[in-house]
PDB file with SEQRES, HELIX, SHEET and CRYST1 records, atoms N, CA, C and O in Angstrom:
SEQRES   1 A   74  UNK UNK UNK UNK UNK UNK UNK UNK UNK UNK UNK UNK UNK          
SEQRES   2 A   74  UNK UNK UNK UNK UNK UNK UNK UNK UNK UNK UNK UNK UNK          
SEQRES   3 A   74  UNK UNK UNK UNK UNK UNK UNK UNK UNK UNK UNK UNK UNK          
SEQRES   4 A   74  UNK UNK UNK UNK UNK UNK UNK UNK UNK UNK UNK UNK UNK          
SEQRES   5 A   74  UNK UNK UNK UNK UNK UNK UNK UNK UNK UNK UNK UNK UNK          
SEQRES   6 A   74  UNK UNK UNK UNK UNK UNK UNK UNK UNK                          
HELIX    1 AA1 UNK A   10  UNK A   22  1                                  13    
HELIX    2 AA2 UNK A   32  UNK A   37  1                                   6    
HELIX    3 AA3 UNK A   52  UNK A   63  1                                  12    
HELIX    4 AA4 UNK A   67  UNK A   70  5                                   4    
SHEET    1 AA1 3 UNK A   5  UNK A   7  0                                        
SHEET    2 AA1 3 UNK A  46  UNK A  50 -1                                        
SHEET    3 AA1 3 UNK A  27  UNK A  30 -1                                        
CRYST1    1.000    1.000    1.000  90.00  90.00  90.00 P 1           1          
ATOM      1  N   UNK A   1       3.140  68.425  -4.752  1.00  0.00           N  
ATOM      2  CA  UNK A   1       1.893  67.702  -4.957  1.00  0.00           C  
ATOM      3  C   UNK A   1       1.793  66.611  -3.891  1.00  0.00           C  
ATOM      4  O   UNK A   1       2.770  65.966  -3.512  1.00  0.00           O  
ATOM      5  N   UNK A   2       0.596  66.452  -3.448  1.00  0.00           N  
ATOM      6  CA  UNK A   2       0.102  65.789  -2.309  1.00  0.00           C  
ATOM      7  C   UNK A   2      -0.751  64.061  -2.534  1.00  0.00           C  
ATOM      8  O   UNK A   2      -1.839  64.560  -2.250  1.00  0.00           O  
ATOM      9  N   UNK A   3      -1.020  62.943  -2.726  1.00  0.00           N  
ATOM     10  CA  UNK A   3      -1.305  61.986  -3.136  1.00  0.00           C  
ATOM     11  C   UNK A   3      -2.920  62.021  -2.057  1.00  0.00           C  
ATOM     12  O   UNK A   3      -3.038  61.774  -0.857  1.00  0.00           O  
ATOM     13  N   UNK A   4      -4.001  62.438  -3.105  1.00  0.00           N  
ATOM     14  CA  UNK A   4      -5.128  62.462  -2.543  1.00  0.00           C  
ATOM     15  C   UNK A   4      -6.073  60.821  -2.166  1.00  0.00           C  
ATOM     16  O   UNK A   4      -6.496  60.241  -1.166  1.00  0.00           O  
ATOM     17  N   UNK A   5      -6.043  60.630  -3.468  1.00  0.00           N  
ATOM     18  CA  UNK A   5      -6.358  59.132  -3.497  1.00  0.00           C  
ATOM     19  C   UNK A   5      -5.411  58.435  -4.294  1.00  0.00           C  
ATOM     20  O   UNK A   5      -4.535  58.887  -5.030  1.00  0.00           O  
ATOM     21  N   UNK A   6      -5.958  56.398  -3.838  1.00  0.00           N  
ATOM     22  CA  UNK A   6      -5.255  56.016  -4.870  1.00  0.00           C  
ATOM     23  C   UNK A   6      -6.039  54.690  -5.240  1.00  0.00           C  
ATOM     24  O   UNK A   6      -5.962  53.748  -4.452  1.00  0.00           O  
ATOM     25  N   UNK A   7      -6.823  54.562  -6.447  1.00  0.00           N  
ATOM     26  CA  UNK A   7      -7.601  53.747  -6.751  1.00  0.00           C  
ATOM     27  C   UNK A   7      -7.447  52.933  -7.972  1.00  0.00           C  
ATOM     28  O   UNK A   7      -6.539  53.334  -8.700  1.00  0.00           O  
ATOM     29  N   UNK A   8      -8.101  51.879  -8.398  1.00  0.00           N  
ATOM     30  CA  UNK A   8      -8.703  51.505  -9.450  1.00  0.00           C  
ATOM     31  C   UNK A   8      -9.973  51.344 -10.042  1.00  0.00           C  
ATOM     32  O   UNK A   8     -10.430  50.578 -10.891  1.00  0.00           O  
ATOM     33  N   UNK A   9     -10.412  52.257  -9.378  1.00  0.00           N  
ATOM     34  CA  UNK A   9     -12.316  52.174  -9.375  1.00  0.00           C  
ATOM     35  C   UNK A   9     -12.443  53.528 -10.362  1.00  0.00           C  
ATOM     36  O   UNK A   9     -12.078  54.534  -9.754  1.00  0.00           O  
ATOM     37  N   UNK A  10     -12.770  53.727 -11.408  1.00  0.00           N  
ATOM     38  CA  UNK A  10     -12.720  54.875 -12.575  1.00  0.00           C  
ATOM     39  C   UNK A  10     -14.126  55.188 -11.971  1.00  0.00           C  
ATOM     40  O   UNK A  10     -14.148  56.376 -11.650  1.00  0.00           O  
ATOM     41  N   UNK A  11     -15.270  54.580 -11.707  1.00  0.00           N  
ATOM     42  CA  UNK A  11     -16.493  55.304 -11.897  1.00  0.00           C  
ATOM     43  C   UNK A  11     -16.114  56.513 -10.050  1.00  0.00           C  
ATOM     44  O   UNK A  11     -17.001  57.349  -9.881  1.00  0.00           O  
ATOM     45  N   UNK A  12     -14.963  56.525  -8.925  1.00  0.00           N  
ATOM     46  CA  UNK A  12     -14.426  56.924  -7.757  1.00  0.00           C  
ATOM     47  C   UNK A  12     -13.744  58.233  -8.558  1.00  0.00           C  
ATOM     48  O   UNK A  12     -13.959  59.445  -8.537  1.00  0.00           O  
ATOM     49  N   UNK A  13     -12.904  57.446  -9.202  1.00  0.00           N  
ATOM     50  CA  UNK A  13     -11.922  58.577  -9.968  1.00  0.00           C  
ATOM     51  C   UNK A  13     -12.479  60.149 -10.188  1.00  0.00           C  
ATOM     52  O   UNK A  13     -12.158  61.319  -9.980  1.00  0.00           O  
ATOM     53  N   UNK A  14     -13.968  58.996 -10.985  1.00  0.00           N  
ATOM     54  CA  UNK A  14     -14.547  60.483 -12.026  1.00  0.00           C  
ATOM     55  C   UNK A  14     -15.334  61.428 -10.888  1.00  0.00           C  
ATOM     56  O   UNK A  14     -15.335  62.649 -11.041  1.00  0.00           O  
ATOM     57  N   UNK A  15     -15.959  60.852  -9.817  1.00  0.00           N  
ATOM     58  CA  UNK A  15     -16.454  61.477  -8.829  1.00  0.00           C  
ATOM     59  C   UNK A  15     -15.894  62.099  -8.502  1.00  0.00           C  
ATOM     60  O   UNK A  15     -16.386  63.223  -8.605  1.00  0.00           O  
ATOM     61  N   UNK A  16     -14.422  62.078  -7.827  1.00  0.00           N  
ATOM     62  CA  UNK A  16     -13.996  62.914  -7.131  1.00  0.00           C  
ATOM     63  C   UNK A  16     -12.916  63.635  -8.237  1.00  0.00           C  
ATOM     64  O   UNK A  16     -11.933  63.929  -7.557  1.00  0.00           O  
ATOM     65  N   UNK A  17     -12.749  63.922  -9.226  1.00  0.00           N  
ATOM     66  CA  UNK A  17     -12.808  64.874  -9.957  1.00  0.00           C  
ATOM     67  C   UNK A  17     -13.709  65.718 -10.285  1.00  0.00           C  
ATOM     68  O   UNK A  17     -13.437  66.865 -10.639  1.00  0.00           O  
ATOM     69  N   UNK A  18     -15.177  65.135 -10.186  1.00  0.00           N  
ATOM     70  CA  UNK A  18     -16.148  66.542 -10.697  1.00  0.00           C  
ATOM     71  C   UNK A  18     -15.986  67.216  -9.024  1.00  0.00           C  
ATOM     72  O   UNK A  18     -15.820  68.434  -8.962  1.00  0.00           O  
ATOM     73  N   UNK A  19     -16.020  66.647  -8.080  1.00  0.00           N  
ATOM     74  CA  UNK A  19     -15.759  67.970  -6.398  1.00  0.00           C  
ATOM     75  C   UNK A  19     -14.757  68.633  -6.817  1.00  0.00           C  
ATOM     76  O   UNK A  19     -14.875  69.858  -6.802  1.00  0.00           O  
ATOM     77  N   UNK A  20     -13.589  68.089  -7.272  1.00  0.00           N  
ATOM     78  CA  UNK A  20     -12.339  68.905  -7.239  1.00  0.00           C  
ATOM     79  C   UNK A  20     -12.651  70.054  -8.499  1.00  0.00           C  
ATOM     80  O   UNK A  20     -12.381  71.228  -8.248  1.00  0.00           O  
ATOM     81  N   UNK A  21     -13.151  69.747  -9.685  1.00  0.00           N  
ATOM     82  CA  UNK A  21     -13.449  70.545 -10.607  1.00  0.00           C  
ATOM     83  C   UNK A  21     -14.692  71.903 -10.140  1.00  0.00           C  
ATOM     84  O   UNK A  21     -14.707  73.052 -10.581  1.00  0.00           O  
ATOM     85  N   UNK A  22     -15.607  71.299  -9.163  1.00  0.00           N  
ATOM     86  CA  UNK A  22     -16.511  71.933  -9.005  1.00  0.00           C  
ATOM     87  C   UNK A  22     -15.824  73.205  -8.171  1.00  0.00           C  
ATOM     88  O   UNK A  22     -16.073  74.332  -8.597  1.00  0.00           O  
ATOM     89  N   UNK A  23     -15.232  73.108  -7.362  1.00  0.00           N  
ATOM     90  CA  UNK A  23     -14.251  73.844  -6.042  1.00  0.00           C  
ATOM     91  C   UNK A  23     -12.987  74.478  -6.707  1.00  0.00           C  
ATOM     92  O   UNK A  23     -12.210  75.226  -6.114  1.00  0.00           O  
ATOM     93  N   UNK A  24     -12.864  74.040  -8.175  1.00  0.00           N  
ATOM     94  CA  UNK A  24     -12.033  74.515  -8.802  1.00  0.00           C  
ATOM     95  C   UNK A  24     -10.511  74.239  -8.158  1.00  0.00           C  
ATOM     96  O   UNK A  24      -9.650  75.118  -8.207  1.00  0.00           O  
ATOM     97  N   UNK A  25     -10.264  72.918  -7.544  1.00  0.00           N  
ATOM     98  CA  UNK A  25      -9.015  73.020  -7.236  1.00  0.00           C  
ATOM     99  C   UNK A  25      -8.398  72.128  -8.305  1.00  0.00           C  
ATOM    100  O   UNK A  25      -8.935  71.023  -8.381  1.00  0.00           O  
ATOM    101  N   UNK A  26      -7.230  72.390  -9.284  1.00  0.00           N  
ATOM    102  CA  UNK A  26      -6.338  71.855  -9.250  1.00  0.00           C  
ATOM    103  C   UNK A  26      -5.640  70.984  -9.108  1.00  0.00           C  
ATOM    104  O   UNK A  26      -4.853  71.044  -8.164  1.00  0.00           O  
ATOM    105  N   UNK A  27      -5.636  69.802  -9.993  1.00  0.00           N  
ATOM    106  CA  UNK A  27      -5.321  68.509  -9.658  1.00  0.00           C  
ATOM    107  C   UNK A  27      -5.216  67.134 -10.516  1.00  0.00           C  
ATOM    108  O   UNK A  27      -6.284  66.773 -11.009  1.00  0.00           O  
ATOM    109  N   UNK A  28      -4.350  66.507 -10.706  1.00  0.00           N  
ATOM    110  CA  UNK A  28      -3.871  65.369 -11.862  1.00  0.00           C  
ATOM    111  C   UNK A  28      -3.742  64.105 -11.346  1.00  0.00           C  
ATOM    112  O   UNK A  28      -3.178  63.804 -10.294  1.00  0.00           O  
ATOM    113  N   UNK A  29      -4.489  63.107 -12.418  1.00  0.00           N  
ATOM    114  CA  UNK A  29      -4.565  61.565 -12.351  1.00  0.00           C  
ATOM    115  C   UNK A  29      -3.601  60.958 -13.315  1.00  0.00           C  
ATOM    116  O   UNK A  29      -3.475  60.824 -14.533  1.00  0.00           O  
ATOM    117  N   UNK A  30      -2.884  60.605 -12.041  1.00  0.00           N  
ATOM    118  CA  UNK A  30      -1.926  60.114 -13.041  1.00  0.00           C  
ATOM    119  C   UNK A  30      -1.231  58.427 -12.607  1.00  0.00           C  
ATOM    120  O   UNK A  30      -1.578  57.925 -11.538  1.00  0.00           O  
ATOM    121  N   UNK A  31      -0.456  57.827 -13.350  1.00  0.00           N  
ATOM    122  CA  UNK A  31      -0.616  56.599 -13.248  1.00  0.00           C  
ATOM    123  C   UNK A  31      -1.394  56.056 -14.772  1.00  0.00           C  
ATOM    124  O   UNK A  31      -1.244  54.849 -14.966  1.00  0.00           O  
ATOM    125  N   UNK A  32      -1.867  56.498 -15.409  1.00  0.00           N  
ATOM    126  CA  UNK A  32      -2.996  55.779 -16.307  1.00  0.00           C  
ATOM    127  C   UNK A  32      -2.215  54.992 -17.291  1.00  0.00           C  
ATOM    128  O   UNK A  32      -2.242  53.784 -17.526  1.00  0.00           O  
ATOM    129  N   UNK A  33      -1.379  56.132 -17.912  1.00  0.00           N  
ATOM    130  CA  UNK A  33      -0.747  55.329 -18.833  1.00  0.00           C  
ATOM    131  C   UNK A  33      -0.270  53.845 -18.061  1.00  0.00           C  
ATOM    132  O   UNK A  33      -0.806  52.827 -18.500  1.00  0.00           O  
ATOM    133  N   UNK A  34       0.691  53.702 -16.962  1.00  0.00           N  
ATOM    134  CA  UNK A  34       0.536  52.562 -16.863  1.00  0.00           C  
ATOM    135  C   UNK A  34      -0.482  51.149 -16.200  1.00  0.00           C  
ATOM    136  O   UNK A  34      -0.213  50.009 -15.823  1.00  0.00           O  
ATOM    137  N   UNK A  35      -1.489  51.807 -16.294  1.00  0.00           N  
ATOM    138  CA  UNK A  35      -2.577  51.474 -16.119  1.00  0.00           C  
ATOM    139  C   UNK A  35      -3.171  50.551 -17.256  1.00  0.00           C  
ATOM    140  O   UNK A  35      -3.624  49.413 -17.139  1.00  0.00           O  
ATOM    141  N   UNK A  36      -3.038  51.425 -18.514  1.00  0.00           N  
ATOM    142  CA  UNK A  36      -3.476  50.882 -19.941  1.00  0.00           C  
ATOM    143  C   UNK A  36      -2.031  49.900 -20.321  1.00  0.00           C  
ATOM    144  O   UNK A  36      -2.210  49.013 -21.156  1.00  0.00           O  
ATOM    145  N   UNK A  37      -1.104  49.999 -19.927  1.00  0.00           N  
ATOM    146  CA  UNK A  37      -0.048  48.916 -20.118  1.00  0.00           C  
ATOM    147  C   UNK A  37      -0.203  47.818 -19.828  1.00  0.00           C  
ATOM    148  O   UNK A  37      -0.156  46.866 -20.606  1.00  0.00           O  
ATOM    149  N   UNK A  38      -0.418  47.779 -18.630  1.00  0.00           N  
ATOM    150  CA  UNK A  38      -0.964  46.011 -17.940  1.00  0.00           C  
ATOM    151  C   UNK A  38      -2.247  45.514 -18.525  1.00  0.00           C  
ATOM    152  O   UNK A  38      -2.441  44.382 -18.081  1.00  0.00           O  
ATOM    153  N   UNK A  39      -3.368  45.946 -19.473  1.00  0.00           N  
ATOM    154  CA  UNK A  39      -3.818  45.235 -20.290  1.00  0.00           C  
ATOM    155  C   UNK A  39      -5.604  45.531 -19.603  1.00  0.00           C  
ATOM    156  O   UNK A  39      -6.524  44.715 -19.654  1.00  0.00           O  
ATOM    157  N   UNK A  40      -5.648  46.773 -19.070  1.00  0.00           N  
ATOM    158  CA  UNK A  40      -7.145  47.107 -18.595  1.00  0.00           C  
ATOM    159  C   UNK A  40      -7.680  46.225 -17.449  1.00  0.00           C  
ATOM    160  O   UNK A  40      -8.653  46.463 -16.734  1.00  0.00           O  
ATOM    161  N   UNK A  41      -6.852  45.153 -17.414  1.00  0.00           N  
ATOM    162  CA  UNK A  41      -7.212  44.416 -15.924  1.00  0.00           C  
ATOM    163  C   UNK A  41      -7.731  45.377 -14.531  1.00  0.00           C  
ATOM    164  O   UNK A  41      -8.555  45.089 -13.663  1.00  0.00           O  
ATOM    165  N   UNK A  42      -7.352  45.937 -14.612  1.00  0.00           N  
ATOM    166  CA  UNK A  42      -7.554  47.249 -13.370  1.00  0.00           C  
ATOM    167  C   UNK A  42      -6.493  46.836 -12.125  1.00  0.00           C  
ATOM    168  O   UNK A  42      -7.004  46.843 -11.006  1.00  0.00           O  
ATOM    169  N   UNK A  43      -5.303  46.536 -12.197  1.00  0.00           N  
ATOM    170  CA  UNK A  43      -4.838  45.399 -11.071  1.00  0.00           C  
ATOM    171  C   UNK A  43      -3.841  46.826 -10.303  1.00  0.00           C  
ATOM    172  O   UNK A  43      -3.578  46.870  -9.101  1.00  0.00           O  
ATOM    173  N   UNK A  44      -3.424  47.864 -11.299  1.00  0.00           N  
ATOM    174  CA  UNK A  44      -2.701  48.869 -11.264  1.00  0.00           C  
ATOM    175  C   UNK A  44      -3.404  50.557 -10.997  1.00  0.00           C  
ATOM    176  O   UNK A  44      -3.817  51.181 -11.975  1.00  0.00           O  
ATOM    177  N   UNK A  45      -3.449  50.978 -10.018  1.00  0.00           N  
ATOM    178  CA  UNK A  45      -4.252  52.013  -9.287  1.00  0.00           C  
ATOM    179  C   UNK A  45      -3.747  53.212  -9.848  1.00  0.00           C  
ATOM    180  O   UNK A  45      -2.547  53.473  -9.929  1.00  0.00           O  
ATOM    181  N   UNK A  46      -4.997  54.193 -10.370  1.00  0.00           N  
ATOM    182  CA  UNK A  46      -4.420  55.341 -10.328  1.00  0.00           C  
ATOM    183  C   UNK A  46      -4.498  56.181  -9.150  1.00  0.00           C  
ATOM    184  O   UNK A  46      -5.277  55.900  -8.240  1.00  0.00           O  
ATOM    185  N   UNK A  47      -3.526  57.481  -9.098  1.00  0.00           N  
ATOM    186  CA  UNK A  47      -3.801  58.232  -7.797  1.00  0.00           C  
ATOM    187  C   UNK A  47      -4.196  59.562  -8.276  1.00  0.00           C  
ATOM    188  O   UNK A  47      -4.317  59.772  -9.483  1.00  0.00           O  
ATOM    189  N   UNK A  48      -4.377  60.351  -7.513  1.00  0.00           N  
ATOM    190  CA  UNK A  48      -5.196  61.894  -7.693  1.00  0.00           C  
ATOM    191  C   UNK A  48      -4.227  62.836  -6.724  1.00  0.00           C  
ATOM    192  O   UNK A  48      -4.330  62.972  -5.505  1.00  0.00           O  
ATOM    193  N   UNK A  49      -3.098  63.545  -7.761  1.00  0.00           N  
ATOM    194  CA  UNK A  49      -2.846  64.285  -6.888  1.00  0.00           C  
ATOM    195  C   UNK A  49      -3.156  65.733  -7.089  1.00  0.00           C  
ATOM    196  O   UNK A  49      -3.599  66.268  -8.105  1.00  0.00           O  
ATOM    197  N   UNK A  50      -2.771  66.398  -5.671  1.00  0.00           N  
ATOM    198  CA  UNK A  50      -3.455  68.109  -5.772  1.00  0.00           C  
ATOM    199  C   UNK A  50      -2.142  69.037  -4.852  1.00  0.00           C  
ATOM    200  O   UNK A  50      -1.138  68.517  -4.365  1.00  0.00           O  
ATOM    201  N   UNK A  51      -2.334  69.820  -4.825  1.00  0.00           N  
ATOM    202  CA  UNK A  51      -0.685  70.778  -4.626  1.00  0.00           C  
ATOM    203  C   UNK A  51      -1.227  70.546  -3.096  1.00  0.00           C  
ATOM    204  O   UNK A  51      -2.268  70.058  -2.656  1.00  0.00           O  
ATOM    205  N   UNK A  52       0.001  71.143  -2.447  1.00  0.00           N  
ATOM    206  CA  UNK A  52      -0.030  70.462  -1.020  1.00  0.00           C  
ATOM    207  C   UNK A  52      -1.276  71.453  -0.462  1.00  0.00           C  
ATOM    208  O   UNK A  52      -2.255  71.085   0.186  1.00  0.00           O  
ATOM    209  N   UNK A  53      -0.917  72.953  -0.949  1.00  0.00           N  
ATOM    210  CA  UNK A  53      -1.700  74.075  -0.233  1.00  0.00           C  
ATOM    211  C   UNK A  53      -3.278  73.665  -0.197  1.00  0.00           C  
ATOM    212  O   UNK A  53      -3.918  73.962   0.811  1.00  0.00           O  
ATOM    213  N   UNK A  54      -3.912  72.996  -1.263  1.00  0.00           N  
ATOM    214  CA  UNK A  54      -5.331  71.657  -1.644  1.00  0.00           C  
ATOM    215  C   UNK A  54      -5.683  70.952  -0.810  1.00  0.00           C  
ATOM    216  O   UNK A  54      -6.873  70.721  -0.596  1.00  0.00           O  
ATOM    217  N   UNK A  55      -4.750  70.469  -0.173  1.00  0.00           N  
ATOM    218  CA  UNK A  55      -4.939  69.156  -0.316  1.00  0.00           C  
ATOM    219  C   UNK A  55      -6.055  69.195   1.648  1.00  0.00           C  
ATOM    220  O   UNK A  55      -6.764  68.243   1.974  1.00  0.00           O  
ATOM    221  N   UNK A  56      -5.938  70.064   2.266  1.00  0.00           N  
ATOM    222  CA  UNK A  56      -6.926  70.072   3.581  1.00  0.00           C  
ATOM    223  C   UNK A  56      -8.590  70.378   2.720  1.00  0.00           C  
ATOM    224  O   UNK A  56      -9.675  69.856   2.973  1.00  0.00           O  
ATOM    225  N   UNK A  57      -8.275  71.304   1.775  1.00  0.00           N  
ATOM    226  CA  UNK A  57      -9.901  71.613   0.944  1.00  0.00           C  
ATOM    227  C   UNK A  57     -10.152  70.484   0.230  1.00  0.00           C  
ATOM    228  O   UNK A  57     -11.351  70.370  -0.024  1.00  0.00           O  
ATOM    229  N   UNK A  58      -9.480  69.623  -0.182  1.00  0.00           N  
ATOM    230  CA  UNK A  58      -9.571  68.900  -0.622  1.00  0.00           C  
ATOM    231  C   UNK A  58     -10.515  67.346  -0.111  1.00  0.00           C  
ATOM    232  O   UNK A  58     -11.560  66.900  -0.586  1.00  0.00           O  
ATOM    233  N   UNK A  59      -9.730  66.859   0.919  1.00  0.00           N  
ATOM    234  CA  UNK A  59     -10.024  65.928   2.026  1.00  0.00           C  
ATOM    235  C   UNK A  59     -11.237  66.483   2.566  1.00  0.00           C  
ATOM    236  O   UNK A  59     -12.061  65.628   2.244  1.00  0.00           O  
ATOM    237  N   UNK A  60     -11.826  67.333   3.153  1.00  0.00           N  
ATOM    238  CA  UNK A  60     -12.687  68.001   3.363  1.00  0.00           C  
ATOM    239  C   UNK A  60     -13.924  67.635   2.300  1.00  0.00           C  
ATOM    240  O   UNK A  60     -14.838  66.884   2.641  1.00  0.00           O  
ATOM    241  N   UNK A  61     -13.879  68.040   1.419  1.00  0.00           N  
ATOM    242  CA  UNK A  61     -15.260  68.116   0.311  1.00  0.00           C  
ATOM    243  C   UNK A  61     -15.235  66.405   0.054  1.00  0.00           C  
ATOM    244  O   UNK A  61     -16.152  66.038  -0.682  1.00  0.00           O  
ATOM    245  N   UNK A  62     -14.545  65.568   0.429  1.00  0.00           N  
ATOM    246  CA  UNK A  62     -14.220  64.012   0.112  1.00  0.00           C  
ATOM    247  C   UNK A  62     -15.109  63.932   1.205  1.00  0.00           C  
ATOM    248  O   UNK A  62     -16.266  63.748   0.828  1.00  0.00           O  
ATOM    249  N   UNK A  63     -14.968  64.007   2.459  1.00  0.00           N  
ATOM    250  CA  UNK A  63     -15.504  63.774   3.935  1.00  0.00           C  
ATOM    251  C   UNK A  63     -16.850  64.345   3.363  1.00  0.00           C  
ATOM    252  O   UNK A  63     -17.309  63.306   2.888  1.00  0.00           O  
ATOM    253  N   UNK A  64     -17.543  65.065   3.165  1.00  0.00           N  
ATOM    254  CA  UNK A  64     -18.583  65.889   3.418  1.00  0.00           C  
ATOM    255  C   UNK A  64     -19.443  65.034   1.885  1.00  0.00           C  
ATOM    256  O   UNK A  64     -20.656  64.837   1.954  1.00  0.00           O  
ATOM    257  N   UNK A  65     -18.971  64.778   1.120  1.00  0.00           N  
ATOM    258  CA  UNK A  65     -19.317  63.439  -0.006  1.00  0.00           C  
ATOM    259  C   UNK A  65     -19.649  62.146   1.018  1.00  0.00           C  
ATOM    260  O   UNK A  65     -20.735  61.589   0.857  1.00  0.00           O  
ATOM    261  N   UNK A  66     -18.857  61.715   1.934  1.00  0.00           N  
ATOM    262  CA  UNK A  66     -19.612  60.429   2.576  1.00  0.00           C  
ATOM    263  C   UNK A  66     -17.836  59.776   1.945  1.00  0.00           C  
ATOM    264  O   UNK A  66     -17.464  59.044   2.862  1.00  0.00           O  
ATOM    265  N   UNK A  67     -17.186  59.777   1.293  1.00  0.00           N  
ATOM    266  CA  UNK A  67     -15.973  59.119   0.948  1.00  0.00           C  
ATOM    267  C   UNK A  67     -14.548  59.289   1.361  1.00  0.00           C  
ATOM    268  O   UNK A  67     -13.654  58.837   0.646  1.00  0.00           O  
ATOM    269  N   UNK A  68     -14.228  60.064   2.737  1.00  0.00           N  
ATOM    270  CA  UNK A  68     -13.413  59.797   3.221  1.00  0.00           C  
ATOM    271  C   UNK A  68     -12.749  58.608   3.418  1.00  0.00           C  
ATOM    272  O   UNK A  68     -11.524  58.496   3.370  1.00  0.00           O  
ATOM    273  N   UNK A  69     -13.792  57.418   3.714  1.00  0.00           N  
ATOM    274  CA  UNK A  69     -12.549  56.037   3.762  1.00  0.00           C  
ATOM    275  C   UNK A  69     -11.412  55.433   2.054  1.00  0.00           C  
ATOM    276  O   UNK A  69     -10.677  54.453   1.929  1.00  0.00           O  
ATOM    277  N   UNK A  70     -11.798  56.647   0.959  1.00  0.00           N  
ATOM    278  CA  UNK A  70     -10.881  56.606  -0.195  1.00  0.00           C  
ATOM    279  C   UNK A  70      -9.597  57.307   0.195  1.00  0.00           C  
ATOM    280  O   UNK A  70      -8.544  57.030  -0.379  1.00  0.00           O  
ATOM    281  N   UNK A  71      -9.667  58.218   1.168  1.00  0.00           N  
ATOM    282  CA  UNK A  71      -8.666  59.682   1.436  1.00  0.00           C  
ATOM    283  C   UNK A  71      -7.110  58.436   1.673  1.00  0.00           C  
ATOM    284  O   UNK A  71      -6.960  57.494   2.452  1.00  0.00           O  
ATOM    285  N   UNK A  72      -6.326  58.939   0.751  1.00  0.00           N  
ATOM    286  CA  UNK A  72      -4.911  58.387   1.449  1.00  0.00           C  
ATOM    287  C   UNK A  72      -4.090  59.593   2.165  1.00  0.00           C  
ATOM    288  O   UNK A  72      -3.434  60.493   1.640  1.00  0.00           O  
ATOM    289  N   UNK A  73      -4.303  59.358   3.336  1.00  0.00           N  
ATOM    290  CA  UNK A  73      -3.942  59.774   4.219  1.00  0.00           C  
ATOM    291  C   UNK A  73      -2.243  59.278   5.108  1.00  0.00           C  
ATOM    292  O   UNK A  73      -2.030  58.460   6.003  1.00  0.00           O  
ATOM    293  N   UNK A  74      -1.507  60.011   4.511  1.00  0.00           N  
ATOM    294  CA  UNK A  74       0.271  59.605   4.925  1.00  0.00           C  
ATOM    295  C   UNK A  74       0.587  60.349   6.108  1.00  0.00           C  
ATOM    296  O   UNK A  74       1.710  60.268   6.607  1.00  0.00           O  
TER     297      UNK A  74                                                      
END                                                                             
């Protein structure tokens, strides 16, 4: 698994889950639970990851959204 994004912005999150859902790729947000630990502050980011073989289709449909500057790019 490949680390697509990594945010604290939920209304980002849900976006780029409905592309990934729409394209049908494959892919988990995770982090939340400790997310809801620190007390909903938002201070603690979740990330979006997708299997490595994803992760170019992935970045791609992000770019072509206008939101490439979210892409974590390693």
């Amino acid at each position: 698994m490949r680390e697509l994004v990594r945010t604290n912005d939920m209304v980002m999150i849900s976006f780029i889950e409905s592309l990934l859902r729409r394209d049908e790729i494959l892919h988990l947000v995770v982090d939340g639970n400790t997310s809801v630990l620190e007390g909903s502050v938002g201070i603690l980011p979740r990330r979006i990851l997708v299997d490595d073989s994803y992760y170019d289709q992935a970045a791609t449909l992000m770019r072509d959204a206008g939101i490439e500057n979210e892409l974590r790019e390693i």
